[in-house]
C-alpha positions as CSV (number, residue, x, y, z in Angstrom):
1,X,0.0,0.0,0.0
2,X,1.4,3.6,-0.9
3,X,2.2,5.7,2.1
4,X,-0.3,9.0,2.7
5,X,1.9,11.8,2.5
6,X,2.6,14.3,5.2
7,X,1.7,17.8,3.4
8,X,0.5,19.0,0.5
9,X,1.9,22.5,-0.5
10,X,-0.5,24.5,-2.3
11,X,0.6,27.4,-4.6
12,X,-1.7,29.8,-6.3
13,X,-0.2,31.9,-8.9
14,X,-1.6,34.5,-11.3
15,X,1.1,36.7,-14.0
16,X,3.6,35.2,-12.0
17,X,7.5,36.9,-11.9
18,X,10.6,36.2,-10.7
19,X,9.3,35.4,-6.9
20,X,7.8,32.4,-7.8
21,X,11.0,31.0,-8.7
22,X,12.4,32.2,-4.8
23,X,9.5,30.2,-3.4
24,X,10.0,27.3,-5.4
25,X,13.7,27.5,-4.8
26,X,12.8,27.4,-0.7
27,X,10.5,24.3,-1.1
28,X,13.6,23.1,-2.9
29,X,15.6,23.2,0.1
30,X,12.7,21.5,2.2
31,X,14.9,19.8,5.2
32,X,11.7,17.2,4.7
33,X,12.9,14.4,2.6
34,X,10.8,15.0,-1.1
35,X,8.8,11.5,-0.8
36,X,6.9,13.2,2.4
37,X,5.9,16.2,0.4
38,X,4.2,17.4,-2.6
39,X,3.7,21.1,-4.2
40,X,0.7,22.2,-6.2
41,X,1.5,25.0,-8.2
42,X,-1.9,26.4,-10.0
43,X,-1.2,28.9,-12.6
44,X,-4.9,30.8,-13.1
45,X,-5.6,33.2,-15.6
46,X,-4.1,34.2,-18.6
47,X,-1.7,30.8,-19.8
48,X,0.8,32.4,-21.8
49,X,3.8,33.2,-21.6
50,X,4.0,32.7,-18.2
51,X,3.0,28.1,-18.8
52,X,6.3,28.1,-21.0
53,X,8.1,30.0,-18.1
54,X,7.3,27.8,-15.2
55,X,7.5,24.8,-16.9
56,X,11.2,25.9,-17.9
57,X,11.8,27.2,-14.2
58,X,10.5,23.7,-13.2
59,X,13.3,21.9,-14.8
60,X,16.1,24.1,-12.8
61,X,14.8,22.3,-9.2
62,X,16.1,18.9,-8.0
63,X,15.6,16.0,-10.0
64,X,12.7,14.2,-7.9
65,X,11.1,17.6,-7.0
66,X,7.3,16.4,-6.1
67,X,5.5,19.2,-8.1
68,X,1.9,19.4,-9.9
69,X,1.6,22.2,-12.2
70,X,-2.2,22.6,-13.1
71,X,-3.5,25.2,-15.3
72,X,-6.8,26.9,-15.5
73,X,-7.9,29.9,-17.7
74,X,-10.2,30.9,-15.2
75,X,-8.8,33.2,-13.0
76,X,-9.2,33.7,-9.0
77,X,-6.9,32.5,-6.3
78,X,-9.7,31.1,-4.5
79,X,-10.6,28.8,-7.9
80,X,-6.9,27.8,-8.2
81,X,-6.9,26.8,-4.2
82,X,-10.0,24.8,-4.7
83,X,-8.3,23.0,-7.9
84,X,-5.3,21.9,-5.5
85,X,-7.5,20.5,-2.9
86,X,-9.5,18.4,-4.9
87,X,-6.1,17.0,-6.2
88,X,-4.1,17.1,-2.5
89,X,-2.9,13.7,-1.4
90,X,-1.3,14.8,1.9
91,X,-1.7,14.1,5.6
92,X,-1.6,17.8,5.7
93,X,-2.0,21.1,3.6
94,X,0.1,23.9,3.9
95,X,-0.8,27.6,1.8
96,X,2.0,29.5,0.1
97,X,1.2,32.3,-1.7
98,X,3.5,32.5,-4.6
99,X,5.5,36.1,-3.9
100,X,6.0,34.6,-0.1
101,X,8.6,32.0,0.7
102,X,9.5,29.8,3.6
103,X,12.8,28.7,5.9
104,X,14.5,25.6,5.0
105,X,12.9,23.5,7.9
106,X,9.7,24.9,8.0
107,X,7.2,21.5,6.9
108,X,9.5,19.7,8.9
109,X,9.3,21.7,11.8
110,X,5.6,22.3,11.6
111,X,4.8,19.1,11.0
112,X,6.4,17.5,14.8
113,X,3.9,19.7,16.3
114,X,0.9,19.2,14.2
115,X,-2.2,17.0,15.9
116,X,-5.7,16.6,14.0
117,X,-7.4,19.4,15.9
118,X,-4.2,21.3,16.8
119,X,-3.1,23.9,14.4
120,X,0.9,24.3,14.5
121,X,1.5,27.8,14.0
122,X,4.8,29.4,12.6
123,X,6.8,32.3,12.9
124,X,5.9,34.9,10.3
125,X,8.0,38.0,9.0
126,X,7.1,40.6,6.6
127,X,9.4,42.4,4.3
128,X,8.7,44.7,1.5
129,X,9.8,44.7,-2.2
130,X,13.2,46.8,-1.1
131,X,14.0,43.8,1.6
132,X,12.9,45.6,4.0
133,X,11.9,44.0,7.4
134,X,8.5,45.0,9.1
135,X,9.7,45.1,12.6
136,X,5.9,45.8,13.6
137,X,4.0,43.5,12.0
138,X,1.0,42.7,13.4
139,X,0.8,38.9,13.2
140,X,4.8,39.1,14.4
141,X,3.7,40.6,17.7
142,X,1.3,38.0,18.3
143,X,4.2,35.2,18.1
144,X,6.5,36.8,19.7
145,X,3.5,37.4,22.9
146,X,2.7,33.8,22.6
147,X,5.3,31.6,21.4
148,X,6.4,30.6,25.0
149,X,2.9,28.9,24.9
150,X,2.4,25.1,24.1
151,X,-0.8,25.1,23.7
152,X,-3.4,27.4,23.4
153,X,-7.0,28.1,22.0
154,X,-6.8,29.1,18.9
155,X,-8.9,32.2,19.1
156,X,-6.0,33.7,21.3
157,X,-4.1,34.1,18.3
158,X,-7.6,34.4,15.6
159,X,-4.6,37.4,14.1
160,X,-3.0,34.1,12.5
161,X,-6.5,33.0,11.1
162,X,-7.6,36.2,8.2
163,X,-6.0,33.7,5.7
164,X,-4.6,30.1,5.5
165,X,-0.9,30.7,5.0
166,X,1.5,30.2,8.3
167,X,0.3,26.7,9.6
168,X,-0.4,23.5,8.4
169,X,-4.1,22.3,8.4
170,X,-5.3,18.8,8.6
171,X,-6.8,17.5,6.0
172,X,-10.2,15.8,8.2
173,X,-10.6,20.1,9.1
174,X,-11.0,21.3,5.4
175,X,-13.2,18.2,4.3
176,X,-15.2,18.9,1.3
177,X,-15.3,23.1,2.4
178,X,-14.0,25.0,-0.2
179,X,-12.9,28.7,-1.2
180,X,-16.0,30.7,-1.5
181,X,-15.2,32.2,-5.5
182,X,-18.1,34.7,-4.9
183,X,-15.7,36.5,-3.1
184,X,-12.7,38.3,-4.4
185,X,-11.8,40.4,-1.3
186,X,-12.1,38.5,2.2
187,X,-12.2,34.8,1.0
188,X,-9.3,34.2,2.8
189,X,-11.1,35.2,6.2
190,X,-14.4,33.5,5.6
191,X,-12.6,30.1,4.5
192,X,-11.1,30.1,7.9
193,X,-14.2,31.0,10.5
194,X,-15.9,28.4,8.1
195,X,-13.5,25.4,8.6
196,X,-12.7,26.6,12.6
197,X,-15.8,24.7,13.9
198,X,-13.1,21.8,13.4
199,X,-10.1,22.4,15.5
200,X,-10.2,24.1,19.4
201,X,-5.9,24.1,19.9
202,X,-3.0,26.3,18.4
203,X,0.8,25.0,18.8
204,X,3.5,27.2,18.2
205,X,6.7,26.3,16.1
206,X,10.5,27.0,16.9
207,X,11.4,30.7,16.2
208,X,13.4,29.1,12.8
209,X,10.0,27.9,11.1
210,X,9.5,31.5,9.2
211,X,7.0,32.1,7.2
212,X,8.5,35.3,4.6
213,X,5.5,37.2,4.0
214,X,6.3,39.7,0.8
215,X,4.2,43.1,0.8
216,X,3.8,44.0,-2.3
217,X,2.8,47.5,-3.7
218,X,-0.2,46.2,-6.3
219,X,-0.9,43.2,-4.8
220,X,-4.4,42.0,-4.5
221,X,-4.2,42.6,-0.1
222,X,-2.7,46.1,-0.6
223,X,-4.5,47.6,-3.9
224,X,-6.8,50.4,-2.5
225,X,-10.7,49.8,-2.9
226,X,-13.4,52.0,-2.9
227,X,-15.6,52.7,-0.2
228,X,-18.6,51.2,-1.6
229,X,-17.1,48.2,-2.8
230,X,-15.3,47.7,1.0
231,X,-18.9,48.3,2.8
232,X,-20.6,46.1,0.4
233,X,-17.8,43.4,0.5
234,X,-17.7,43.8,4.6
235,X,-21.6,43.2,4.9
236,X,-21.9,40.1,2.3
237,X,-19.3,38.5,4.9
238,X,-20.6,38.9,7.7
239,X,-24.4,37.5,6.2
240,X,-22.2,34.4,5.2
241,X,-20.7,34.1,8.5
242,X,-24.3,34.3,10.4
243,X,-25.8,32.2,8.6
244,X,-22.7,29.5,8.8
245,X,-23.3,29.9,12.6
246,X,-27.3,29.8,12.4
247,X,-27.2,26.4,10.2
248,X,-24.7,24.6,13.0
249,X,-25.3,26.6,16.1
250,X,-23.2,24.5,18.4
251,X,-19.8,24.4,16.6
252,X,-18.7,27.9,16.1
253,X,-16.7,29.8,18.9
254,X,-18.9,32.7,19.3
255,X,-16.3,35.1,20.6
256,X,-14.2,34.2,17.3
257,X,-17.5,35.0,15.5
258,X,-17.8,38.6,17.4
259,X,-14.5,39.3,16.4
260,X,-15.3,38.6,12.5
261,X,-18.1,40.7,13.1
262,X,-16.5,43.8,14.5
263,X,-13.5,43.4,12.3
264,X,-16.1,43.9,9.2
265,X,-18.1,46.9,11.3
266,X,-14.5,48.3,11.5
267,X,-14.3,48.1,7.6
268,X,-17.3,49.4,7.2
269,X,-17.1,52.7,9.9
270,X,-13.5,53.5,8.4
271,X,-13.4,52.4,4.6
């Protein structure tokens, strides 16, 4: 019988450039051996040129390098996510956004303190295009406040949980929930309050599991919106949210939920 794999690394990417080739290039150096792994790189959107480019880039990684390059016309990072779960194979998934990249031992790391309902959490720095380090980054602070912790509930550090990158998930937690694509601003957000009726505990890795977090000026988290497309965005989450909570009542952490909810009224009051 074929072993499960450990993780499956999921990688959405969209126009790609040259970053893609430094996060690839870090999986490359993974400290955990290739047969425990696999990367799913989904390249959405426009094909061409950037198909020809990846699939060159490809070939410049280790001979044995576990990657899946699927390709979709369609574009939307939440659509190319959804593609790689349906495809995932591993014990656990892990979410790399494709201008981000991660220390050498970071799945390996992750991984020793992973449980089913646990979420192993790592240590995240930003930096901007230039290189330059955030020294205040938000979720930053929140490691460095709890990292002495062994275990926590999760919705001590909910800063970690507005997207799914910096943790490895268990596969059992997603199930068959997916990426809502209705959503081009917030998905991120709403795909975690939906699957966190699945896990109670947070573990935190050793400082040397980093989690390089790229700002980019452009980028789809930093482009400016308007403010009636951030009030109408803000209020269509929070109907999703209430009504994930009215249809299963008992397995949503309300104070999580209050959070979301005063997060989007926060949006809404200073958008």
């Amino acid at each position: 019988m074929e072993s499960r794999l450990k993780v499956s690394v999921i990688i959405p990417t969209y126009k790609p450039r040259e970053y893609l080739l430094e996060c690839l290039f870090s999986l490359d150096r993974q400290t955990m051996p290739f047969p425990d792994f696999e990367v799913i790189l989904v390249l959405n959107g426009e094909l061409e040129p950037y198909q020809s480019w990846i699939e060159q880039a490809i070939q410049e990684l280790k001979q044995g390098f576990p990657i899946i390059f699927l390709k979709t016309s369609l574009s939307g990072v939440s659509l190319a996510r959804n593609l790689a779960l349906d495809v995932a194979r591993g014990e656990y998934i892990c979410f790399v956004d494709d201008d981000d990249y991660i220390s050498d031992t970071y799945l390996e790391d992750l991984y020793s303190i992973a449980k089913p309902s646990i979420v192993p959490l790592c240590n995240p720095i930003a930096f901007s295009d230039n290189l330059k380090i955030d020294d205040n980054y938000r979720i930053t602070r929140v490691y460095n406040r709890l990292k002495g912790f062994s275990l926590l509930p999760f919705y001590k550090a909910r800063k970690y949980f507005s997207g799914p990158c910096m943790k490895l998930i268990h596969k059992d937690i997603i199930g068959d929930r997916r990426f809502d694509t209705r959503f081009s601003i917030g998905e991120d957000s709403l795909f975690m309050f939906l699957i966190s009726d699945r896990f109670c505990f947070v573990s935190f890795s050793q400082e040397r599991a980093i989690y390089y977090r790229r700002v980019r000026d452009g980028s789809a988290s930093t482009r400016p919106r308007n403010f009636r497309e951030k009030v109408k965005n803000a209020l269509r989450i929070m109907r999703v949210e209430c009504l994930v909570v009215i249809r299963s009542p008992w397995s949503y952490n309300y104070y999580f939920l209050l959070t979301r909810l005063l997060g989007a009224v926060k949006t809404v009051l200073y958008a």
